[in-house]
N, CA, C and O of each residue as an XYZ file, in Angstrom:
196
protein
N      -0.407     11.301     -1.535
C      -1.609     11.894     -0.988
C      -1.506     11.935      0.532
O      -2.420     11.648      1.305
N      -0.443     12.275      0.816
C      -0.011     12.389      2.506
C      -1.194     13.857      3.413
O      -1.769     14.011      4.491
N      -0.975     14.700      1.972
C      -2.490     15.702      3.234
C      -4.171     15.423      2.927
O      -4.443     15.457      1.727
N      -4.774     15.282      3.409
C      -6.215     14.885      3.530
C      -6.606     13.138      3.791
O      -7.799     12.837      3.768
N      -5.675     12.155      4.008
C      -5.701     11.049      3.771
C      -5.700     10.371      5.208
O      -6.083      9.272      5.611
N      -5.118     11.461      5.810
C      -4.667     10.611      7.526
C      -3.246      9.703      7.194
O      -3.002      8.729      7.906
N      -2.816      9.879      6.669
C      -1.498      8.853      5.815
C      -1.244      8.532      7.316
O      -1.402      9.304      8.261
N      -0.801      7.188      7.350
C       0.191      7.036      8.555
C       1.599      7.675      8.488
O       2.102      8.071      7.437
N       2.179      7.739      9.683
C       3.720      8.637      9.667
C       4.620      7.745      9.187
O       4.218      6.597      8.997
N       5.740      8.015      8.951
C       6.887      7.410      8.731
C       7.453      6.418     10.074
O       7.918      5.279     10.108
N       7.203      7.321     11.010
C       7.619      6.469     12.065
C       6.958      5.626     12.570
O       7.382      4.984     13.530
N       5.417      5.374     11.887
C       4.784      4.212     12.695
C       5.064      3.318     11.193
O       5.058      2.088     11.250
N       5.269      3.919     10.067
C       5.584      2.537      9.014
C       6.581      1.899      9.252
O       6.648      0.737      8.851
N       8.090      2.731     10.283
C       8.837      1.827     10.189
C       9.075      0.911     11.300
O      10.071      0.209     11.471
N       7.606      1.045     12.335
C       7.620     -0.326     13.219
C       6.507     -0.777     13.113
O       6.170     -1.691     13.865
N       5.880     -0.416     12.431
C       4.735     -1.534     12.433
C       4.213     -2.018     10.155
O       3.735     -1.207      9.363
N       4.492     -3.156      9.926
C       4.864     -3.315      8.428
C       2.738     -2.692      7.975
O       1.555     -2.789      8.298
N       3.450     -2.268      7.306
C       2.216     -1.535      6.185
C       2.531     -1.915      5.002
O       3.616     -1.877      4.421
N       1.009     -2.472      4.510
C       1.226     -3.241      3.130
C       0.178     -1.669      2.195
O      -0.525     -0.768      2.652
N       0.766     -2.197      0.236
C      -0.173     -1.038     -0.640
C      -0.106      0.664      0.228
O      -1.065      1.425      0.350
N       1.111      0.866      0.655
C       1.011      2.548      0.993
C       2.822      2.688      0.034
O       3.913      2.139     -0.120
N       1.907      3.952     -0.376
C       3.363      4.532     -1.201
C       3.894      4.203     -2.873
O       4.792      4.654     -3.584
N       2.893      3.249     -3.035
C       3.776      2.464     -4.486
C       3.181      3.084     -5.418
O       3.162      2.315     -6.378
N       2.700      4.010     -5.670
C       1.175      4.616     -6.756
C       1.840      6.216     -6.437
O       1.785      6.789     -5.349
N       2.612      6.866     -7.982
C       2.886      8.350     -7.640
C       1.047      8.714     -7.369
O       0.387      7.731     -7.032
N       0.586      9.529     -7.457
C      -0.513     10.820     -7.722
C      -0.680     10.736     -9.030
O      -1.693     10.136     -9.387
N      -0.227     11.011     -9.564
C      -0.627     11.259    -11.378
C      -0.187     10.373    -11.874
O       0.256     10.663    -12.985
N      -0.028      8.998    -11.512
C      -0.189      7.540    -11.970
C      -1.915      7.103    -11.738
O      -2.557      7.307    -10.708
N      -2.376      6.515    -12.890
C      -3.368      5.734    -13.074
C      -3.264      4.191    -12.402
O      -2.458      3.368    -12.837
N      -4.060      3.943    -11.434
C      -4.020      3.020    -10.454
C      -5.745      2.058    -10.457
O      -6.349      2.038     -9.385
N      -6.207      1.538    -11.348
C      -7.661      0.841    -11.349
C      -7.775      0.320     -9.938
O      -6.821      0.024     -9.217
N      -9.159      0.235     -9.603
C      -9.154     -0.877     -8.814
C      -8.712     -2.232     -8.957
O      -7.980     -2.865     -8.195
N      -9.321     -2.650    -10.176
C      -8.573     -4.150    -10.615
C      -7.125     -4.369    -10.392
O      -6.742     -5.492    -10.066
N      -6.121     -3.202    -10.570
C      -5.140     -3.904    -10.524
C      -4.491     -2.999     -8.939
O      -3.283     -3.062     -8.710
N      -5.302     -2.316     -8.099
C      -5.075     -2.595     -6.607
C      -4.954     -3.845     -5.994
O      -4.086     -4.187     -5.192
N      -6.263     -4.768     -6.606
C      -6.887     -6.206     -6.291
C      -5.732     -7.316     -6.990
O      -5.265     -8.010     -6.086
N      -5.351     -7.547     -7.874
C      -4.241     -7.850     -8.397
C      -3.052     -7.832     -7.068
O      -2.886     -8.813     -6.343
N      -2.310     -6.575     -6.918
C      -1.390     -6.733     -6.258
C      -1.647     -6.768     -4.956
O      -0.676     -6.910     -4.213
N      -3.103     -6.639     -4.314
C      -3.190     -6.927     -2.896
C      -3.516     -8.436     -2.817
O      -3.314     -8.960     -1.722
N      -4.073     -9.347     -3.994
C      -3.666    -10.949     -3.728
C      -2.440    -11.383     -3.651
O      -2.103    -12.367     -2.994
N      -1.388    -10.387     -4.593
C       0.064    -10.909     -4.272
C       0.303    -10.873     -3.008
O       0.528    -11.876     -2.331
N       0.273     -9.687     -2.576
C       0.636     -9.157     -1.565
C       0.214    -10.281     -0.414
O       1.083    -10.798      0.288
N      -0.829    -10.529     -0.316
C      -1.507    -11.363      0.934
C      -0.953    -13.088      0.212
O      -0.771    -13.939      1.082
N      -0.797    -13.384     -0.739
C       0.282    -15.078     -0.781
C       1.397    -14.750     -0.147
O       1.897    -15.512      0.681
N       1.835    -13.774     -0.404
C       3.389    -13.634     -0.482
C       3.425    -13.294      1.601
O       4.355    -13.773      2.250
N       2.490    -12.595      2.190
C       2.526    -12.520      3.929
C       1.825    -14.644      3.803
O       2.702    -15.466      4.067
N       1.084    -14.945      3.610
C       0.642    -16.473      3.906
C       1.423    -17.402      4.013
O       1.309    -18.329      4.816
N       2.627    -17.191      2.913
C       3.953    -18.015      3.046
C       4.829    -18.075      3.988
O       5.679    -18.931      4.232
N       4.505    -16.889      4.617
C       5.578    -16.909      5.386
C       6.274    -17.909      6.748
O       7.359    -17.607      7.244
């Protein structure tokens, strides 16, 4: 969903880390619940660090 979204560019993803952009085709079914799911992974897995 890169037009209407404001997507960030490529070149600011690859200096500045962006978490949950890109992993979800378009015509994949994506719930909220399991956004929430992988954005708790997501945030243990930056806490550990």
């Amino acid at each position: 969903m890169d037009i209407g979204t404001d997507k960030v560019s490529d070149e600011i993803l690859n200096q500045i880390p962006h978490h949950q952009v890109n992993i979800i085709d378009p015509d994949q079914v994506y719930t909220s619940g399991e956004w929430q799911k992988d954005a708790k992974k997501q945030i243990k897995e930056i806490q550990s660090r």
